[in-house]
ZAMARGU-4260 file (C-alpha; in steps of 0.2 Angstrom, whole numbers, plus 5000, padded with zeros to 4 digits):
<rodrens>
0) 5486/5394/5600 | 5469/5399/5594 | 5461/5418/5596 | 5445/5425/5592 | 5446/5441/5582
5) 5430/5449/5576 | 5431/5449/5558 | 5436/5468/5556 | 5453/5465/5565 | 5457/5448/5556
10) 5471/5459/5542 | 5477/5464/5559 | 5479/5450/5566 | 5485/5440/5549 | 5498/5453/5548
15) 5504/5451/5567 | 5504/5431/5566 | 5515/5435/5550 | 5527/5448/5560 | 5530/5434/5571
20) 5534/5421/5563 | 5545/5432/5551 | 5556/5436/5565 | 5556/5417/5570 | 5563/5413/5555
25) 5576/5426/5555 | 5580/5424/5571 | 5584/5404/5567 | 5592/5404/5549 | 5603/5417/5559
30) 5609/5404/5572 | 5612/5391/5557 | 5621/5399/5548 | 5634/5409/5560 | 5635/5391/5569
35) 5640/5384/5549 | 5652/5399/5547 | 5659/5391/5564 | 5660/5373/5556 | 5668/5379/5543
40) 5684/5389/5550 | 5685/5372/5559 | 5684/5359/5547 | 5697/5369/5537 | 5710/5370/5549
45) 5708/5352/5549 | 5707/5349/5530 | 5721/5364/5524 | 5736/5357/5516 | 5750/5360/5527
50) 5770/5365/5527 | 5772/5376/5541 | 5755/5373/5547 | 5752/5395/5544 | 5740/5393/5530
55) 5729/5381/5540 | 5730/5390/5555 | 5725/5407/5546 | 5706/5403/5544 | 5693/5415/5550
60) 5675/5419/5548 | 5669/5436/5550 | 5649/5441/5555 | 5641/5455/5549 | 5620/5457/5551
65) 5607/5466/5550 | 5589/5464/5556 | 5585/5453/5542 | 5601/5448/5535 | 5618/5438/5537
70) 5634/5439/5528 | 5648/5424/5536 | 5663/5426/5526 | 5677/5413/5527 | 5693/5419/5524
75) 5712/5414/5526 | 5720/5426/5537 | 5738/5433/5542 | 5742/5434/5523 | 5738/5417/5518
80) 5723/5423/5508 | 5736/5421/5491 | 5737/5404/5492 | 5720/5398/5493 | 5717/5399/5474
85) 5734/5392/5471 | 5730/5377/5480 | 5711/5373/5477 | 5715/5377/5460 | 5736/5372/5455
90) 5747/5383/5448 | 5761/5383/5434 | 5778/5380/5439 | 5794/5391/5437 | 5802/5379/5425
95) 5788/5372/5418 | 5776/5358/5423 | 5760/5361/5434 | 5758/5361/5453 | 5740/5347/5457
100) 5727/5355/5463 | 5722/5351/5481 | 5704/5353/5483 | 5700/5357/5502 | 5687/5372/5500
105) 5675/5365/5490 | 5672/5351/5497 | 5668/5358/5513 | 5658/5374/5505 | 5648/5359/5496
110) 5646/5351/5514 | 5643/5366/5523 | 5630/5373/5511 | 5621/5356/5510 | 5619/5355/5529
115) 5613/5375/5530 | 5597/5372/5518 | 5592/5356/5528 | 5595/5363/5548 | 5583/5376/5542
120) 5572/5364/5534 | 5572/5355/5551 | 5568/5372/5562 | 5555/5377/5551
</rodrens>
C-alpha cells in the first residue's frame, strides 16, 4: 500500500509504518508461542512416564504477558513437580545402584522450541 507524504512528514511516517508492524509482530510471536505452550502440556501428557498416571496427568502451562512480552511456563502440577528432575535426570537408589534416566522433557522442549523459531519465520 503505497502513500505520498511530502518529505517533512516522512520520520513520521517511517516511525508509524514501524509502529505497526512492531505490534504485528507482537501480536503474532504472541499466538505462537501461547499455542506451543499448548503443544507442550499435550505432548507430555502423552510422553510422561506413567505408574498411577498422576505425574502425566499434572502438566500445566501458565501465561502471563505484557504488551511486548510473553512468559509460558510448563510445569507439573498437583505435587508432581519433585519428580520431574528425578526422572529426566535418574536418581540413586536406597540401597545402592542408579535409577535410568527417562528423558521425556527435553525432547519435547527441543521440539517445541525448534518449531517456535520457524512458525514465526513463516508469519513474518
Amino acid at each position: 500500500m503505497a502513500r505520498k507524504t511530502a518529505l517533512s512528514g516522512f520520520s513520521a511516517a517511517i516511525s508509524s509504518a514501524l509502529n505497526e508492524y512492531s505490534g504485528y509482530v507482537t501480536t503474532e510471536t504472541k499466538k505462537v508461542v501461547k499455542k506451543a505452550g499448548k503443544e507442550a502440556v499435550q505432548k507430555l501428557k502423552q510422553n510422561s512416564p506413567r505408574d498411577s498416571g498422576d505425574y502425566a496427568k499434572s502438566w500445566k502451562a501458565s501465561t502471563s504477558e505484557t504488551s511486548h512480552t510473553i512468559h509460558v511456563t510448563v510445569y507439573a502440577g498437583n505435587h508432581q513437580h519433585s519428580l520431574t528432575h528425578l526422572l529426566e535426570n535418574g536418581h540413586a537408589k536406597r540401597g545402592g545402584g542408579r535409577v535410568a534416566a527417562i528423558k521425556h522433557i527435553e525432547p519435547i522442549n527441543a521440539e517445541v522450541a525448534k518449531k517456535v523459531a520457524e512458525e514465526i519465520k513463516r508469519q513474518l
